[in-house]
C-alpha positions as CSV (number, residue, x, y, z in Angstrom):
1,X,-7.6,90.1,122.3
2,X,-5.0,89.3,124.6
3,X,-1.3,90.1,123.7
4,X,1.3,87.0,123.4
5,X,4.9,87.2,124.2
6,X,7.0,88.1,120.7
7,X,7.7,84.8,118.9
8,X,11.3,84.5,118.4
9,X,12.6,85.2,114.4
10,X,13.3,81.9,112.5
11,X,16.5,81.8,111.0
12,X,15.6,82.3,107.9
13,X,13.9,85.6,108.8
14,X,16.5,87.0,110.5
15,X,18.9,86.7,107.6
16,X,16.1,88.5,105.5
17,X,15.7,91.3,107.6
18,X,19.6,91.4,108.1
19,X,19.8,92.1,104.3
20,X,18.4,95.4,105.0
21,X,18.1,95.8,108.4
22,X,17.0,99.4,108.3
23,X,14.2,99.4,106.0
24,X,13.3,95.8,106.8
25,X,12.8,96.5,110.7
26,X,10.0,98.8,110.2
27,X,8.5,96.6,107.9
28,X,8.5,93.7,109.9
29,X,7.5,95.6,112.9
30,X,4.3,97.1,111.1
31,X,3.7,93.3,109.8
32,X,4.0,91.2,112.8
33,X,1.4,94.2,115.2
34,X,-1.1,93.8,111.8
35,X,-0.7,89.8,112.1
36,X,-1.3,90.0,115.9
37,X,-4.3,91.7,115.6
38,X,-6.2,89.3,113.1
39,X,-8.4,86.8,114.6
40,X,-8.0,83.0,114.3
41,X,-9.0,81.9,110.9
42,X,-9.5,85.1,108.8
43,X,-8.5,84.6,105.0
44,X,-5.1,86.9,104.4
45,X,-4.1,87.0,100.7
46,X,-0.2,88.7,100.8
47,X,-0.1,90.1,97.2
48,X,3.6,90.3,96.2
49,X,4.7,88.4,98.4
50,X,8.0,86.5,97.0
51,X,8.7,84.1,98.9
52,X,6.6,85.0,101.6
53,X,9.4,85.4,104.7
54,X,6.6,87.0,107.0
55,X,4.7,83.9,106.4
56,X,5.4,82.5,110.4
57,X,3.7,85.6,111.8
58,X,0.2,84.6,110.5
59,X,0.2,80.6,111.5
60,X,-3.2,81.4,113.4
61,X,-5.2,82.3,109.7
62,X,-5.4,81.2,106.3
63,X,-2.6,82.5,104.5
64,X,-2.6,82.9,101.4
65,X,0.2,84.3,98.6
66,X,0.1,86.0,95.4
């Protein structure tokens, strides 16, 4: 799989992680590698996810929330 240039934060996203910026980093770190390495299509079901703010790193599967 070839590696695409970072998509910039939306807004909103930013002002989540800005809430709690060190715990938050990590986490969205960890998430967006994960969401870059799913193929096209896959089914992703994010269990807990609230109101789903990592929701723009997996435009290229089926997401799904819980």
């Amino acid at each position: 799989m070839t590696k695409s240039a970072p998509i910039a934060l939306s807004e909103a996203l930013q002002k989540f992680v800005d809430e709690s910026p060190i715990a938050r980093k990590a986490q969205m770190s960890f998430i967006r590698r994960a969401a870059q390495s799913m193929s096209p299509g896959i089914s992703v079901l994010d269990v807990g996810a609230g109101n789903a703010p990592y929701r723009e790193f997996f435009t290229h599967v089926q997401y799904r929330t819980l």
